[in-house]
N, C-alpha and C positions, 0 to 999 in steps of 0.2 A: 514519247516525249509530249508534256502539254506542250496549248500554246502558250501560254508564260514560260514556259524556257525555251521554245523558239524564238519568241519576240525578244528573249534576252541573253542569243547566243548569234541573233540578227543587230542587236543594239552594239555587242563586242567586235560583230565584223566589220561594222558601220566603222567603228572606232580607231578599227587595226587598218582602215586604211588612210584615216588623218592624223592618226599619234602616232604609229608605230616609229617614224622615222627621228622622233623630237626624247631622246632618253634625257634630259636633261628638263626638261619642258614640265612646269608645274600642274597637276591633273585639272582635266578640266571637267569630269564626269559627272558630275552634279548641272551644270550648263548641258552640257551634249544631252543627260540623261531628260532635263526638260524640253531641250527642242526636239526629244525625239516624243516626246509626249504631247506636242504642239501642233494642233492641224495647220499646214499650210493651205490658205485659201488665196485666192486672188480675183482681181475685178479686170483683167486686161486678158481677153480671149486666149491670147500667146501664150502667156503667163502658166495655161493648160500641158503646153508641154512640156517645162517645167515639174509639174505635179505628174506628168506621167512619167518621165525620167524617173522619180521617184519610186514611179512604184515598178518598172521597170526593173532597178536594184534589186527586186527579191528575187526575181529571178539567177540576176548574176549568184545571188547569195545562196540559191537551191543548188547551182553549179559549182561551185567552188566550194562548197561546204559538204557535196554529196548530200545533199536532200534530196525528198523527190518533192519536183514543183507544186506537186499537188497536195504536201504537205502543207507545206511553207505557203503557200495558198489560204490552205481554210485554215491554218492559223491564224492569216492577216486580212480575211479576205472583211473583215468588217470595220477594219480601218483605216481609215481612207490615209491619203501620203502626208506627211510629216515633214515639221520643216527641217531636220537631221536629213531626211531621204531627198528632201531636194537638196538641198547643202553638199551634198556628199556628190550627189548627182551631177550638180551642176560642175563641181568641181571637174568628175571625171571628164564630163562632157568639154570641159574651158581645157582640161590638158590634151584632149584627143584631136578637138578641133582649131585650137588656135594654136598651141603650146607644142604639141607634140613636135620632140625631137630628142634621136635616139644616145646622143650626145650627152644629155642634161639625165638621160630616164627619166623614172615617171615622178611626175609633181603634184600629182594631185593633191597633195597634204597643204602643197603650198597656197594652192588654188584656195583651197579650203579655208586655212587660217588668215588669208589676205581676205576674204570675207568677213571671219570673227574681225579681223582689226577695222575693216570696214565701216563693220556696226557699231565699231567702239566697245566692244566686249573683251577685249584681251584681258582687262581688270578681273575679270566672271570668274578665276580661278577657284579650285574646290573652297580652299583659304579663305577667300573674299565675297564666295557667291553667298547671296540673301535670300531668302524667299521673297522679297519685296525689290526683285527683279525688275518687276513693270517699271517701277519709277528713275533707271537708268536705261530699261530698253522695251518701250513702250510695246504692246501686242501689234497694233498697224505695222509699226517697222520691221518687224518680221513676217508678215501674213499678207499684206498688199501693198499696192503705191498709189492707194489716194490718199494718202497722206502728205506725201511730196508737197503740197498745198498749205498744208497746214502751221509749218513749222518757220520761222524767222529763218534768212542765208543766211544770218550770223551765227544761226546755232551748228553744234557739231553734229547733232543727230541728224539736221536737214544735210550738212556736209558728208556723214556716214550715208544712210539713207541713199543719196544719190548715185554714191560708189556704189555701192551693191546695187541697185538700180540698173547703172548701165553695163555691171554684166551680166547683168536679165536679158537688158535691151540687145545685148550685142548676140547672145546664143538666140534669142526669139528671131535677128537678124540674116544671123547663118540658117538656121531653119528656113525662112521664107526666102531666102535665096534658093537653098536644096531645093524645094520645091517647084522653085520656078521652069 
């Protein structure tokens, strides 16, 4: 197998675990396929576990996909985490750590697209999406939070923006507790 058809049998796993549940639900794969093309970078120390969450994932995905890690490895080993792999990441992480319960089962789909709606992307469907993305969802609002400064409270972006935000803040929060 190259690694273009591993990176794009890891971009379908990514997917099956925040669409599979939504059969009704308009595609969204042109958006996912861009943020999985998107480095996530950050300026907030924390922010770091985050991006290794992410990269984390491929592991899950050598394991449930029967790869061997050391495939899936030097397929990806030259691309740093993506902001799909934190997205998905975090999600998993928001249902394990705060969410989980065996009642509801698993939510991470939901984790997930409470994000998309976050950033105001729900619009980004295959249907609607532009290549001239930036100018409804600017590169900082998905890559870091020093932007958070820059934007009017009146706007939605700064309103989006901060939702996703504080479930940054609140996972980087549970981490630094773990640790304590």
């Amino acid at each position: 197998m190259t690694e273009r058809e591993i990176d794009n049998e890891y971009f379908k796993w990514m997917c099956s675990i925040v669409c599979d549940d939504f059969e009704d639900m308009p595609s969204y794969t042109k958006l996912l396929k861009h943020l999985h093309n998107k480095e996530y970078t950050y300026v907030i120390d924390m922010d770091g576990n985050r991006a290794q969450d992410g990269l984390d994932l491929r592991r899950h995905f050598a394991f449930e996909d029967d790869y061997s890690p050391a495939i899936v490895t030097k397929a990806l080993i030259n691309r740093p985490c993506m902001v799909l792999e934190m997205m998905v990441a975090l999600a998993a992480r928001c249902e394990v750590t705060i969410g989980d319960d065996i009642r509801y089962g698993d939510r991470t789909h939901i984790w997930f697209w409470n994000m998309i709606k976050s950033l105001g992307l729900t619009s980004m469907n295959d249907a609607r999406y532009t290549t001239s993305i930036y100018r409804t969802m600017p590169h900082e609002l998905l890559t870091n939070r020093k932007y958070l400064n820059k934007y009017h409270p009146n706007s939605n972006i700064y309103y989006h923006a901060l939702h996703f935000a504080d479930i940054i803040l609140l996972t980087n929060a549970l981490d630094f507790l773990h640790d304590m």
